[in-house]
KOLTORPA-917765 format. One record per residue (C-alpha): x, y, z; residue number from 1; residue in three letters. Coordinates in Angstrom, 1 decimal. Last residue first. Layout:
BEGIN
rec u->X&v->Y&w->Z&i->NUM&aa->ALA
...
//
This chain:
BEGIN
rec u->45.9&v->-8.3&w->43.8&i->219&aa->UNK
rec u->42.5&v->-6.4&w->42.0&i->218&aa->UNK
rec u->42.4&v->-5.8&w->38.2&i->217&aa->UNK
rec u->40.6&v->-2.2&w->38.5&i->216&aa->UNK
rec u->39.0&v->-1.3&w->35.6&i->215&aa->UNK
rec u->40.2&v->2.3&w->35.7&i->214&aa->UNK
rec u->37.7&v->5.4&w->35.7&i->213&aa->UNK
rec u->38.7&v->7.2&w->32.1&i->212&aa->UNK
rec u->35.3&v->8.3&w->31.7&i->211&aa->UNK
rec u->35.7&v->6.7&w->28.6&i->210&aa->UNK
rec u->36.6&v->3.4&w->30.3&i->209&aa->UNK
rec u->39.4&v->1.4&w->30.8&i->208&aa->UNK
rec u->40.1&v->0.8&w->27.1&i->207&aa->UNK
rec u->40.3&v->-2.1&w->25.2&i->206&aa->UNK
rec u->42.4&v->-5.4&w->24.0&i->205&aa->UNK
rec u->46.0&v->-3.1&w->23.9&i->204&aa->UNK
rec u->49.6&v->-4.6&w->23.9&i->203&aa->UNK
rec u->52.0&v->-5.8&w->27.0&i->202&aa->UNK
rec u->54.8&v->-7.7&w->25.6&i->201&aa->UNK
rec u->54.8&v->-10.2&w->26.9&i->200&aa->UNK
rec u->50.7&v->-9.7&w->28.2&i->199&aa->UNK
rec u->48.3&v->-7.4&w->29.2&i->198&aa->UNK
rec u->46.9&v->-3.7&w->27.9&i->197&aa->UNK
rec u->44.1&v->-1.5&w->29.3&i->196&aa->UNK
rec u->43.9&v->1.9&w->27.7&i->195&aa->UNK
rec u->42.6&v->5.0&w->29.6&i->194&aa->UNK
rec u->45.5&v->7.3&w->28.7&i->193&aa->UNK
rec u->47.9&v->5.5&w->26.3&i->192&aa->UNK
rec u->50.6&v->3.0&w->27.1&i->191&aa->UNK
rec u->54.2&v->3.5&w->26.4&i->190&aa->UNK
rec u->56.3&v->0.7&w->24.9&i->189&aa->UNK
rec u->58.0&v->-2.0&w->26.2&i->188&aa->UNK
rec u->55.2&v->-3.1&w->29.1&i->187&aa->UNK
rec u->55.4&v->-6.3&w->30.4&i->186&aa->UNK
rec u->52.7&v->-8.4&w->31.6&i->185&aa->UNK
rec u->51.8&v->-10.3&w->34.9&i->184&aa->UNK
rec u->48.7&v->-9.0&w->35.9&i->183&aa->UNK
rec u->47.4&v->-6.7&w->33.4&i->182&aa->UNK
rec u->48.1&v->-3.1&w->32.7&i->181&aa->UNK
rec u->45.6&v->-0.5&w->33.2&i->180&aa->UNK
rec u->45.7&v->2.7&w->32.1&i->179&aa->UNK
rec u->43.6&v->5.5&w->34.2&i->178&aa->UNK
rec u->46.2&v->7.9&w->32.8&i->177&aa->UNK
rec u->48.9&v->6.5&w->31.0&i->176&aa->UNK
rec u->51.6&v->3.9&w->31.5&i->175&aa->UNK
rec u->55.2&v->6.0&w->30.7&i->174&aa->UNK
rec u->58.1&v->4.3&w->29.5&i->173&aa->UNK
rec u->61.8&v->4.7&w->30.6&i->172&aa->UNK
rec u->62.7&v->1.7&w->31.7&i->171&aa->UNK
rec u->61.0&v->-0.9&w->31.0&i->170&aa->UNK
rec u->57.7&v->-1.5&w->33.0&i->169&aa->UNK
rec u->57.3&v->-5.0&w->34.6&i->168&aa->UNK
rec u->53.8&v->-6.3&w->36.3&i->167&aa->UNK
rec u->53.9&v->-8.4&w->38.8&i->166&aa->UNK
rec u->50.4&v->-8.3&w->40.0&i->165&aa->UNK
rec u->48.4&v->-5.7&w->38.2&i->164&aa->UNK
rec u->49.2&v->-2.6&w->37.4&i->163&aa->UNK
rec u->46.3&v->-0.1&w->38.0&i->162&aa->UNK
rec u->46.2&v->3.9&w->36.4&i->161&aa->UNK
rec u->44.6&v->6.3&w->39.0&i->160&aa->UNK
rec u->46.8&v->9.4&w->38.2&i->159&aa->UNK
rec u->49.7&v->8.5&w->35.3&i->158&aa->UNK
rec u->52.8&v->6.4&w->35.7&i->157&aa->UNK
rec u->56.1&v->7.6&w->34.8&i->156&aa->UNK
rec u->59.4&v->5.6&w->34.4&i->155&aa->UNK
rec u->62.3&v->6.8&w->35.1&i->154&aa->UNK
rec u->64.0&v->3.8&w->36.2&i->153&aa->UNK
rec u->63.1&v->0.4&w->36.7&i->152&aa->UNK
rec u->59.3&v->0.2&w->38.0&i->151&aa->UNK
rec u->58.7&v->-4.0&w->39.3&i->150&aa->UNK
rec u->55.2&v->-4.8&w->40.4&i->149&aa->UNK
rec u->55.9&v->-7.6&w->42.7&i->148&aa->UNK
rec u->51.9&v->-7.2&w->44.7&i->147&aa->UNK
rec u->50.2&v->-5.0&w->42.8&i->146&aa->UNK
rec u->50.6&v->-1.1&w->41.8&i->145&aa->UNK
rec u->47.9&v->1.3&w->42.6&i->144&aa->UNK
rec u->48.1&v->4.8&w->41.3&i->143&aa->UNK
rec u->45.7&v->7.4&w->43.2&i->142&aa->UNK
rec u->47.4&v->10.3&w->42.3&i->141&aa->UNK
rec u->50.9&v->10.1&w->40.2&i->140&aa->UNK
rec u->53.3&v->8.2&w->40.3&i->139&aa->UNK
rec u->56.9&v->9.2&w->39.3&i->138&aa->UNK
rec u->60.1&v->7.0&w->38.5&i->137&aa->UNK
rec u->63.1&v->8.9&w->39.1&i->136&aa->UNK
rec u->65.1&v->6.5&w->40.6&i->135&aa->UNK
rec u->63.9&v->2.6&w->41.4&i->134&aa->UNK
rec u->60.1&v->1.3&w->42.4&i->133&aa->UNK
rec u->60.4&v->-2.0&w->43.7&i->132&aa->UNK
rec u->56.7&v->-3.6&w->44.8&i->131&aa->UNK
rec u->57.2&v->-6.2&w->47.3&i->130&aa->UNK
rec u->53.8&v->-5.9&w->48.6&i->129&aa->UNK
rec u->51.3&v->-3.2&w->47.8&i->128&aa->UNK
rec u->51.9&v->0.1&w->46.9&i->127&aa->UNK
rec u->48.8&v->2.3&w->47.1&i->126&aa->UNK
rec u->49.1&v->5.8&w->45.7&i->125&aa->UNK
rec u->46.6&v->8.3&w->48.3&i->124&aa->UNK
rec u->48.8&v->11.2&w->47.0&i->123&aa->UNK
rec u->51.9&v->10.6&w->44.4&i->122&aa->UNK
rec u->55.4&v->8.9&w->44.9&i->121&aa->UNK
rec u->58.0&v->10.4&w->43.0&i->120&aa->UNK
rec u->61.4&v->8.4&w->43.5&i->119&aa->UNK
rec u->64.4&v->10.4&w->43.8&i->118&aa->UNK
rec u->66.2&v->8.1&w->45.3&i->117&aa->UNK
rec u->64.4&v->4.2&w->45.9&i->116&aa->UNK
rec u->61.4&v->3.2&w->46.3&i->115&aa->UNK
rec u->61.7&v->-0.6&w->48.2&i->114&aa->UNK
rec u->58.3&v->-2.3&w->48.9&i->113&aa->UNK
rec u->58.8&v->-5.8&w->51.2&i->112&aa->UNK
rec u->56.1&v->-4.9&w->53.5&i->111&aa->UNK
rec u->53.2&v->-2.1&w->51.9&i->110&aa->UNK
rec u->53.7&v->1.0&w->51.0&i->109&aa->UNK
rec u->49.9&v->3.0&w->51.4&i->108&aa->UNK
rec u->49.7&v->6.6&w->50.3&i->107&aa->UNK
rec u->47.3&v->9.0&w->52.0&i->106&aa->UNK
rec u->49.3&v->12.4&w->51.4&i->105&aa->UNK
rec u->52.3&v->12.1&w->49.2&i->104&aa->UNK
rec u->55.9&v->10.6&w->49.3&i->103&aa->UNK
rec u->58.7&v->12.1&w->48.0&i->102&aa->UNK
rec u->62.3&v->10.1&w->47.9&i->101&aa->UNK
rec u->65.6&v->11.1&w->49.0&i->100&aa->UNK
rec u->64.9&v->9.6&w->52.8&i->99&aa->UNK
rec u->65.0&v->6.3&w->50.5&i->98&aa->UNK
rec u->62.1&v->4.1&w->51.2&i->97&aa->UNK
rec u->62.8&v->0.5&w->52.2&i->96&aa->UNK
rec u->59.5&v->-1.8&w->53.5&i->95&aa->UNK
rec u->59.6&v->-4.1&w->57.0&i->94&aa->UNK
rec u->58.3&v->-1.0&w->58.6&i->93&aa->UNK
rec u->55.0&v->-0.6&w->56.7&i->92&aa->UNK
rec u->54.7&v->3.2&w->55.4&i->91&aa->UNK
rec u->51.5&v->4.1&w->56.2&i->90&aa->UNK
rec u->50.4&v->7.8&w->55.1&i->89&aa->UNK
rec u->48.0&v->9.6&w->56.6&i->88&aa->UNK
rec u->45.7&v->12.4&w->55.8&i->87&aa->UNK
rec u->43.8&v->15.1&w->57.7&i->86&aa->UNK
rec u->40.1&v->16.0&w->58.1&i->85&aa->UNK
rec u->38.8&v->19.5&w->57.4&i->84&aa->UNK
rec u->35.4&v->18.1&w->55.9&i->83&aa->UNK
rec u->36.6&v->18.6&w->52.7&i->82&aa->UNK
rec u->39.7&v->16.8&w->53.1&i->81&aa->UNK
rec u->37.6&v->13.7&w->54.4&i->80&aa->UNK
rec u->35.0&v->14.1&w->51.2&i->79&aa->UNK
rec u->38.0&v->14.5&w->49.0&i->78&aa->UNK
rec u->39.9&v->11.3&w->50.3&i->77&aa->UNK
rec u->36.9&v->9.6&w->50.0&i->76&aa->UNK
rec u->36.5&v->10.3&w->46.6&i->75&aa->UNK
rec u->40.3&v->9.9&w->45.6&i->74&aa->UNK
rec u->39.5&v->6.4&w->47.2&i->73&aa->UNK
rec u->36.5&v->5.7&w->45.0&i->72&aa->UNK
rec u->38.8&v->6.3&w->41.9&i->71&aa->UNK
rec u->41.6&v->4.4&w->43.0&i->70&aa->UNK
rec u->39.5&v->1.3&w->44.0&i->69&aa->UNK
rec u->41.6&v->-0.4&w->46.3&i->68&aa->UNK
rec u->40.3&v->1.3&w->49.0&i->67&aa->UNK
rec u->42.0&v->1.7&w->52.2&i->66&aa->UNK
rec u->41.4&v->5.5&w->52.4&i->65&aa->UNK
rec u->43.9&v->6.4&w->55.5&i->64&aa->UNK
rec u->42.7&v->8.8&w->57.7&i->63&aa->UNK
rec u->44.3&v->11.1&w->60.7&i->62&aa->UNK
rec u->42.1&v->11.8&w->63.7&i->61&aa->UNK
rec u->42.6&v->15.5&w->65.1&i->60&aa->UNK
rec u->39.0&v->16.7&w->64.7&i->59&aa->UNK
rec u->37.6&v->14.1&w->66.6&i->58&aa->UNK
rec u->35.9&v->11.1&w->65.3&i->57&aa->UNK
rec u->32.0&v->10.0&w->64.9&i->56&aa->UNK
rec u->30.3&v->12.7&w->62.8&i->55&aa->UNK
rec u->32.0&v->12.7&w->59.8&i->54&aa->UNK
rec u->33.0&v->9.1&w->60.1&i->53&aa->UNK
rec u->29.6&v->7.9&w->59.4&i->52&aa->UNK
rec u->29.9&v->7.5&w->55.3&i->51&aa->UNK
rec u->32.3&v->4.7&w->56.0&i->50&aa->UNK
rec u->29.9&v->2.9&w->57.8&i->49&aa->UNK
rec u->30.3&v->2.5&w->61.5&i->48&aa->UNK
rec u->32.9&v->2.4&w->64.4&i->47&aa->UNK
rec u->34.4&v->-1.2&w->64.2&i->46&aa->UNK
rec u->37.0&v->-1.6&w->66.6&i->45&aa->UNK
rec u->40.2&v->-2.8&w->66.9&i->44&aa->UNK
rec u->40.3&v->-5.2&w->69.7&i->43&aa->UNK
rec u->40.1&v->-8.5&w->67.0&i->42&aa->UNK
rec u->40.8&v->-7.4&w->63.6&i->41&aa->UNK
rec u->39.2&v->-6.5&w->60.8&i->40&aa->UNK
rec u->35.6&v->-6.0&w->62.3&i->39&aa->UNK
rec u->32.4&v->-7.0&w->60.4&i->38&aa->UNK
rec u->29.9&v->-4.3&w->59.5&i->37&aa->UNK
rec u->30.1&v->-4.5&w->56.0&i->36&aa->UNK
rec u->30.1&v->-1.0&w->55.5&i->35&aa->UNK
rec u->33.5&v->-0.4&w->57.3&i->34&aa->UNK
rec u->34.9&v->2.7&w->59.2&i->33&aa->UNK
rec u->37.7&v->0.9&w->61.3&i->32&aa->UNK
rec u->39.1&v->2.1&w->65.1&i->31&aa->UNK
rec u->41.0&v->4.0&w->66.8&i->30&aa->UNK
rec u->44.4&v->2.6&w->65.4&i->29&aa->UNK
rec u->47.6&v->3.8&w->67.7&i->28&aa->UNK
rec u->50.7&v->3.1&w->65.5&i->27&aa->UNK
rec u->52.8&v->0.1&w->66.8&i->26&aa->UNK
rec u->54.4&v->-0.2&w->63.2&i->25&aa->UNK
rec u->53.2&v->-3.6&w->63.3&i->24&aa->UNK
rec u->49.6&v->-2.4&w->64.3&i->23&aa->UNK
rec u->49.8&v->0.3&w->61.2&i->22&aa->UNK
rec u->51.3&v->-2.2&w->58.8&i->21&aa->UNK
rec u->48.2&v->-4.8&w->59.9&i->20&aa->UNK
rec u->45.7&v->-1.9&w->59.3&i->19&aa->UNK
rec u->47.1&v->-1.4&w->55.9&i->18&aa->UNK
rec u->47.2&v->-4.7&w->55.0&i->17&aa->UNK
rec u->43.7&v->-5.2&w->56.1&i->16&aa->UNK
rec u->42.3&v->-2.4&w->54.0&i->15&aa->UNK
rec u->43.3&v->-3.8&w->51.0&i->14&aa->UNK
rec u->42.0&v->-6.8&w->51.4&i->13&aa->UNK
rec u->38.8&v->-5.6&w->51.7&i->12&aa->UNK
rec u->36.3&v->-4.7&w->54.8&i->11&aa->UNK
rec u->35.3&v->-1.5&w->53.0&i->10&aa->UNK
rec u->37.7&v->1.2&w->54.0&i->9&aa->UNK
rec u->38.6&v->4.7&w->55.9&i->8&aa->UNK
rec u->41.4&v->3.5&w->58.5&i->7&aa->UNK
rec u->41.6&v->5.6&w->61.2&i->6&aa->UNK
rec u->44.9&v->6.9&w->62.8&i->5&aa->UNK
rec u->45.5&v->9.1&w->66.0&i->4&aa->UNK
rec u->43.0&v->7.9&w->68.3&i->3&aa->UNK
rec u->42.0&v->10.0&w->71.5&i->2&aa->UNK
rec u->38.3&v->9.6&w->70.9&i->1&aa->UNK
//
């Protein structure tokens, strides 16, 4: 097909900011893999179900999983690596990343994010808007942060844990594996693997899961 980019997603949210960061940043967009069957945007088109990609693009097409799901995009992602297919990451022009900063394979940073020095950002981790992620913090694989989720310093953030619209973690602290943390809470104290907290300050109600698959709290 020619195309650089295709986004991998249902016909979410999620996967409208990221198509709307890769139009703004003038990338090339062959086209959206969407089960719904409705296109995202008009002249971008719709070229299947997700699960039809394998057989519809060239072998140089880049993907982004624009699922907000972390576990169901760590799937994809596997099933497009597996099939000798590359990733991409979108980095929306209107956010600030520090040229000191690592960011993985497949990771989403939406307008308005700044990560800053020494920042650790890990594969197919979605940051959506105005998220501000200062030194040292690390994701890790398939984190998604909300819109105003605020990381001071050194703070570390497991594979596939969620924080939910502006969230605040103290410096410092580390939010666990598949963790969730609720929309609008702040976290003083570390947070287990798999448990889901909320509020000021953030404390347990239950877990996300024995399997340790987040319950995602979407933005």
């Amino acid at each position: 097909m020619g195309a650089r980019v295709f986004v991998i997603a249902g016909g979410g949210g999620q996967s409208r900011n990221v198509l709307d960061a890769l139009l703004v940043a003038g990338r090339e967009v062959g086209g959206v893999f969407d089960d719904g069957g409705v296109p995202l945007a008009e002249g971008v088109p719709l070229l299947g179900g997700v699960d039809e990609w394998r057989t519809s693009v060239g072998p140089d097409a880049e993907f982004i999983p624009a699922v907000a799901d972390p576990a169901e995009r760590t799937n994809v992602a596997a099933a497009v690596l597996a099939a000798g297919g590359k990733l991409a990451t979108v980095i929306h022009p209107a956010a600030v990343v520090s040229p000191r900063a690592s960011v993985g394979a497949g990771v989403f940073v939406a307008a308005g994010c700044a990560v800053a020095p020494d920042a650790k950002i890990g594969d197919l981790s979605f940051l959506n808007a105005n998220c501000a992620v200062d030194h040292d913090c690390e994701l890790g694989v398939a984190v998604q942060l909300g819109p105003g989720v605020t990381l001071p310093g050194r703070v570390v953030i497991g594979d596939t844990a969620v924080l939910g619209t502006g969230a605040v973690v103290l410096p410092g602290k580390r939010i666990g594996v598949g963790a969730v943390v609720g929309a609008g809470s702040v976290v003083t104290r570390d947070v287990p693997d798999g448990v889901t907290v909320a509020g000021n300050p953030a404390r347990p109600f239950g877990t996300a899961g024995t399997d340790r698959t987040p319950r995602v709290l979407r933005p």
